[in-house]
C-alpha positions in Angstrom: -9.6 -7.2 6.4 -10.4 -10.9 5.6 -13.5 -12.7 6.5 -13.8 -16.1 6.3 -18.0 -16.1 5.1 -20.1 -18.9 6.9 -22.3 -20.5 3.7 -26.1 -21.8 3.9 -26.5 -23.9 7.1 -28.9 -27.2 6.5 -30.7 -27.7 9.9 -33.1 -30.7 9.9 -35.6 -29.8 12.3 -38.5 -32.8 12.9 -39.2 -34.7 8.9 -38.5 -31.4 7.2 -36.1 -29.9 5.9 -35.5 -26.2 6.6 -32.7 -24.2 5.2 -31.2 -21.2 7.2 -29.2 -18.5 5.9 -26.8 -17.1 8.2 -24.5 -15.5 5.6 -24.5 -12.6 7.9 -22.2 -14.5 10.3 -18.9 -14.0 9.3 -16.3 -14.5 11.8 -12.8 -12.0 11.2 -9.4 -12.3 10.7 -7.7 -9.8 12.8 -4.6 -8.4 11.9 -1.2 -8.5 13.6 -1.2 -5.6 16.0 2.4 -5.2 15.2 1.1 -4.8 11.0 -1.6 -2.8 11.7 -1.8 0.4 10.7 -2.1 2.6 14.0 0.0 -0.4 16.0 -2.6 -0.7 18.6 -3.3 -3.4 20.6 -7.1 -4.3 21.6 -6.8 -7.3 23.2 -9.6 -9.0 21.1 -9.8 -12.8 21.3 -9.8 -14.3 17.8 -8.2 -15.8 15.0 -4.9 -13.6 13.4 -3.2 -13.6 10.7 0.7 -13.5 11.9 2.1 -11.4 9.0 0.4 -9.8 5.8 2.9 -12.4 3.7 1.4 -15.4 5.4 -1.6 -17.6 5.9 -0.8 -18.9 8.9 -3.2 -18.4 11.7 -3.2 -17.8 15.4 -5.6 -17.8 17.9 -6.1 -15.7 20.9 -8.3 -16.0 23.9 -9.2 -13.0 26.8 -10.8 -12.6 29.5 -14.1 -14.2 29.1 -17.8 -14.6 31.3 -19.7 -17.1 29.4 -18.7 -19.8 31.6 -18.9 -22.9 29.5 -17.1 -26.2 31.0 -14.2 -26.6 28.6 -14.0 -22.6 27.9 -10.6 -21.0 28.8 -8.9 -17.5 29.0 -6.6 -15.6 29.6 -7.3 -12.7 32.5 -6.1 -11.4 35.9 -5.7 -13.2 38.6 -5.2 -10.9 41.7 -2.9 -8.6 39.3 -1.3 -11.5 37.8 -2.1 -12.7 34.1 -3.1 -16.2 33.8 -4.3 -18.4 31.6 -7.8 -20.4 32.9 -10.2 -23.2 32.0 -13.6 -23.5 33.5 -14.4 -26.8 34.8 -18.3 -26.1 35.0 -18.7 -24.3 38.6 -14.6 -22.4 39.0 -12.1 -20.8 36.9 -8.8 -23.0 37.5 -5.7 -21.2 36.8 -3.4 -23.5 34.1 -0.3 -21.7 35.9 1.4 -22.6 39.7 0.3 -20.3 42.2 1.3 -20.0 45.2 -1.1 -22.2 48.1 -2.2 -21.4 51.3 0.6 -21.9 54.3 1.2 -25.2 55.5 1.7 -26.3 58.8 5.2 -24.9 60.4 7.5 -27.9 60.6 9.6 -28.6 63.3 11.8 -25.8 64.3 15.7 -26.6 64.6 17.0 -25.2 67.3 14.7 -27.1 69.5 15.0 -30.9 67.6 19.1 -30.5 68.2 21.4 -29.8 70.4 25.0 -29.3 70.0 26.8 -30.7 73.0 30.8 -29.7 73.7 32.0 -32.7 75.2 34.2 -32.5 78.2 37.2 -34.2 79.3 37.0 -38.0 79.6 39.8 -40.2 81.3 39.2 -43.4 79.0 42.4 -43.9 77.5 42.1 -42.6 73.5 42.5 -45.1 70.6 45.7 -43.8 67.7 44.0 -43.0 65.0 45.5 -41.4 61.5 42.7 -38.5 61.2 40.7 -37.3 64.0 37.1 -36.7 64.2 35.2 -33.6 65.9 31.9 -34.9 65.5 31.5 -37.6 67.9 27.9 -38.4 66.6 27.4 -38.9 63.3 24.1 -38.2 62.6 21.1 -36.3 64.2 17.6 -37.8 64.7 15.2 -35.0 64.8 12.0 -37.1 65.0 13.5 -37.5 68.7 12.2 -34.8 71.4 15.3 -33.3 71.1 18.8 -35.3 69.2 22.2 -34.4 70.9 25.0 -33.8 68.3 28.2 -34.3 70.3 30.9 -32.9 69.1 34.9 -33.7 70.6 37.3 -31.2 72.5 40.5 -30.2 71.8 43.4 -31.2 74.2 47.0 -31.7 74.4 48.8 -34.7 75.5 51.6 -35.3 78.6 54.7 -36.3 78.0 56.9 -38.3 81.1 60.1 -37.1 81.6 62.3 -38.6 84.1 60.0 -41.2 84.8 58.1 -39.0 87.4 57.2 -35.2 85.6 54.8 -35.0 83.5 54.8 -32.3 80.7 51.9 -30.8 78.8 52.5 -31.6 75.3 50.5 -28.7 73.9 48.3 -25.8 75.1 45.1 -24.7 73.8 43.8 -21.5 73.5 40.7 -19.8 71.8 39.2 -16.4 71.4 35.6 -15.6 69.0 36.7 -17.0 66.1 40.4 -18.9 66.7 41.2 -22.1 68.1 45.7 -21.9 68.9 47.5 -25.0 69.5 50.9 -24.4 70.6 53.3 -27.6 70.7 55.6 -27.5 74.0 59.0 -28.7 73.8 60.3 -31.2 75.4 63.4 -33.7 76.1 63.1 -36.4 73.2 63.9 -39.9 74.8 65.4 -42.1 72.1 64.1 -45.6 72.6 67.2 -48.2 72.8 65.5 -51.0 74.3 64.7 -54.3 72.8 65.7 -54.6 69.1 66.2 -51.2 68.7 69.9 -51.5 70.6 71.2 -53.6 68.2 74.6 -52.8 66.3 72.9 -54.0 63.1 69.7 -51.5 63.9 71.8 -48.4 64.8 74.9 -48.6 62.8 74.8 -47.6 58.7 76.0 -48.8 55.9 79.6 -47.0 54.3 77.2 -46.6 51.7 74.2 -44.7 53.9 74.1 -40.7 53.8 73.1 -39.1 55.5 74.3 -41.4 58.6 72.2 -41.7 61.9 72.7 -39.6 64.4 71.2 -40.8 67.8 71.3 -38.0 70.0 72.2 -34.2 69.5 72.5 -33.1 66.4 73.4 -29.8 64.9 73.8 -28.2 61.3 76.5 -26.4 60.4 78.0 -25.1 57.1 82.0 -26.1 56.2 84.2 -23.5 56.0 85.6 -22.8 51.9 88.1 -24.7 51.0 87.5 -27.6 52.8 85.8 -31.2 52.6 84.3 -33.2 55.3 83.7 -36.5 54.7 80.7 -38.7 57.0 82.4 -40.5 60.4 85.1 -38.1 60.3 85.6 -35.7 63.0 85.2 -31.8 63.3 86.1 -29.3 65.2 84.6 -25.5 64.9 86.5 -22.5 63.2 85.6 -19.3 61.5 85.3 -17.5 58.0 83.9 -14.0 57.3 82.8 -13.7 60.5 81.1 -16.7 61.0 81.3 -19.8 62.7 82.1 -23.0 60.5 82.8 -26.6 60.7 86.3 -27.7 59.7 88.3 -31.8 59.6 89.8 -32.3 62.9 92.7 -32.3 61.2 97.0 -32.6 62.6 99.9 -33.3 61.6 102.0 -33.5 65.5 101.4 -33.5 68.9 104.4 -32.6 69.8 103.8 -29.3 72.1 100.6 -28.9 71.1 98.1 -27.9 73.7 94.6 -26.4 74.3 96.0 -23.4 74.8 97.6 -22.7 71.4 96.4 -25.1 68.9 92.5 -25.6 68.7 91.7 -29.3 69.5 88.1 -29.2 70.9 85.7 -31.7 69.1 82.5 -30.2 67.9 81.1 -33.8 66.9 81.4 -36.7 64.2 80.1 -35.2 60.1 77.1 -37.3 59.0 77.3 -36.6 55.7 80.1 -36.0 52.9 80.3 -32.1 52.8 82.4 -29.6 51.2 83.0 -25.6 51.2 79.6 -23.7 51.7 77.9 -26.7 52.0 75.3 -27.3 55.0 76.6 -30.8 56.9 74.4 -32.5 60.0 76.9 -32.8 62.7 76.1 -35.5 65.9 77.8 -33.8 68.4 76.6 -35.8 71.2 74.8 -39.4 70.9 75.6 -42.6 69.0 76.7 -42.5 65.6 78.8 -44.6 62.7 82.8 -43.5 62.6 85.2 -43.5 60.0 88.3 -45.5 61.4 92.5 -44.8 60.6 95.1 -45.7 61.2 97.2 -42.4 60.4 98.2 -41.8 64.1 101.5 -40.2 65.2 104.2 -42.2 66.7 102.8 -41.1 69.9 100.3 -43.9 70.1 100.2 -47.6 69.7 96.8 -48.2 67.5 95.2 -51.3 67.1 92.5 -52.6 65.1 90.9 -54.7 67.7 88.7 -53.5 70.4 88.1 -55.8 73.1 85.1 -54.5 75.1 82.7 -51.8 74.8 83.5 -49.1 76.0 87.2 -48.9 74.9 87.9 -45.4 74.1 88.4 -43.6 70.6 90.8 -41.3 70.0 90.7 -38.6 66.9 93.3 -39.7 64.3 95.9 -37.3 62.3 93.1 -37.3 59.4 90.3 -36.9 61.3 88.9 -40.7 61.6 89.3 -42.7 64.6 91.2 -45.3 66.5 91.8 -47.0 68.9 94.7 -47.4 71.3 96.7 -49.9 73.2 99.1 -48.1 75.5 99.1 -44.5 77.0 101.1 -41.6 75.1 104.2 -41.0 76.7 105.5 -38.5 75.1 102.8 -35.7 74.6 100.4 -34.2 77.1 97.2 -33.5 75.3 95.5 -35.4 72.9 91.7 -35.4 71.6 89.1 -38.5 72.7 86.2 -38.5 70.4 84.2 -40.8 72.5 83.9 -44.3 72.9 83.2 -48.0 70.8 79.8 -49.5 70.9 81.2 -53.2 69.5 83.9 -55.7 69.3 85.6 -57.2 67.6 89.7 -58.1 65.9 88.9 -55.9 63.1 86.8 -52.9 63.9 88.7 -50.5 64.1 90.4 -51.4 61.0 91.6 -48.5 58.4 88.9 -47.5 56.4 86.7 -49.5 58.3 83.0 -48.0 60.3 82.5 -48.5 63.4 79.4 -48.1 65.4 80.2 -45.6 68.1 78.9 -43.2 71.4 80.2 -39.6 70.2 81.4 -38.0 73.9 84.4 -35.8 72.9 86.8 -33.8 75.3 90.7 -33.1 75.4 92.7 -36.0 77.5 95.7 -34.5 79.4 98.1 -36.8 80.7 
């Protein structure tokens, strides 16, 4: 073991000079517990030396009762160790403990109140995202802060002008609120701007074309093509029902009852075998005129009023006519013209026209 020896002190007591020896006091160097030869730990406060191959020093403190102001240790503090300085009259712990209990704060559930609004007959403002919370923030310094929050609830919808429909029904159990939409006839809004020809009809060049009213999808049967404006009329392949060109090349004998001509609707889009194709089978829609008719009827390409009536061409497309067949007894009407004009029901042409078919029997 080291010692680090203490030489002669000089102490100047009064004039004289007085030499003290205290070469007796001589202060160790404790070793490393960890280098020591029976690896025991004493706990002694001192200086130690950190490894037999080093000088450097560390020093220790423990739990002390001299109680000098400045002192500090390192002891138990109701079964925790801490390290402590005395200030001159307490020992002051240098780590956080925990303090006495404060006062209780305000509890929760009675600063706020969550409040389920109820129904309200103001009329509501359209907005792109709703809102449940209705207040947006809760004061708590208050007696007691309401947080309102917003119901659920469907809307009505009017239909013919006097019945009003439940747009949607709400239900809930413990942990799920169900909105279920309710169907309901769709009322397409013609009025205004939105009835004119320019607004409703398309473009040749538009696909898929508009269909304003009922419309159905349907898949054409193999080995045929649909094109948009053209008529079709409903057949079958493998056992399923199809979509086919209204189609004919005579009248002559032809009727219901042995040669299909029922109308399913006008194609909205260019189709062909397997394909899916939107079909308007009732409502307003764009045509596909012609003027491949058989000698049976006097077509024109000018329609006078609106109204006039279209009848299904050999290819499918419509047209118009001036005089009544006399030589056949059935023929299909695809509906009716929407505008007017000396050229619109030219070949090749698109008109804008009220889909409304049946078979004519004269």
């Amino acid at each position: 073991m080291k010692h680090i020896n203490i030489k002669d002190i000089k102490i100047i007591r009064n004039t004289k000079s007085e030499i003290i020896t205290m070469s007796r006091l001589q202060p160790s160097i404790n070793i490393n517990p960890t280098w020591a030869t029976n690896g025991t730990d004493y706990g002694v406060a001192g200086w130690y030396q950190i490894s037999p191959s080093t000088s450097n020093l560390a020093l220790r403190v423990a739990s002390s009762n001299i109680g000098l102001a400045g002192e500090i240790q390192f002891t138990s503090n109701n079964g925790a160790l801490v390290f402590q300085g005395y200030n001159g009259n307490n020992w002051v712990d240098f780590n956080s403990t925990v303090g006495p209990q404060g006062e209780p704060g305000l509890d929760f559930t009675n600063a706020v109140h969550f409040n389920n609004l109820t129904a309200n007959t103001s009329p509501g403002i359209v907005v792109p995202l709703g809102q449940v919370f209705a207040t947006t923030e809760a004061n708590v310094a208050a007696s007691l802060s309401n947080v309102n929050i917003r119901a659920i609830s469907g809307g009505q919808n009017v239909v013919n002008s006097n019945l009003a429909v439940n747009s949607l029904i709400v239900s809930q159990n413990s942990n799920v609120i169900t909105l279920t939409s309710q169907g309901v006839p769709y009322t397409w809004h013609m009025e205004g701007s939105n009835g004119a020809v320019s607004y409703l009809k398309n473009a040749s060049t538009d696909t898929p074309y508009y269909g304003w009213g009922e419309t159905s999808l349907w898949t054409v049967k193999p080995g045929q093509v649909v094109v948009k404006g053209q008529a079709v009329r409903l057949d079958s392949s493998s056992s399923n029902v199809v979509i086919t060109p209204m189609v004919y090349t005579t009248l002559t004998g032809v009727t219901p009852y042995n040669t299909p001509m029922n109308m399913l609707g006008v194609a909205l889009e260019n189709a062909s075998g397997g394909q899916d194709c939107r079909v308007c089978t009732r409502g307003i829609t764009t045509v596909l005129c012609t003027s491949n008719t058989t000698t049976d009827f006097s077509a024109t390409n000018s329609v006078a009023s609106v109204g006039i009536d279209g009848l299904v061409g050999k290819d499918g497309g419509i047209f118009c006519n001036t005089l009544p067949p006399a030589t056949i007894n059935y023929f299909t009407r695809a509906g009716y013209f929407l505008e007017t004009g000396p050229t619109v029901a030219s070949n090749g042409g698109y008109a804008l026209f009220n889909v409304d078919p049946r078979v004519e029997y004269i």
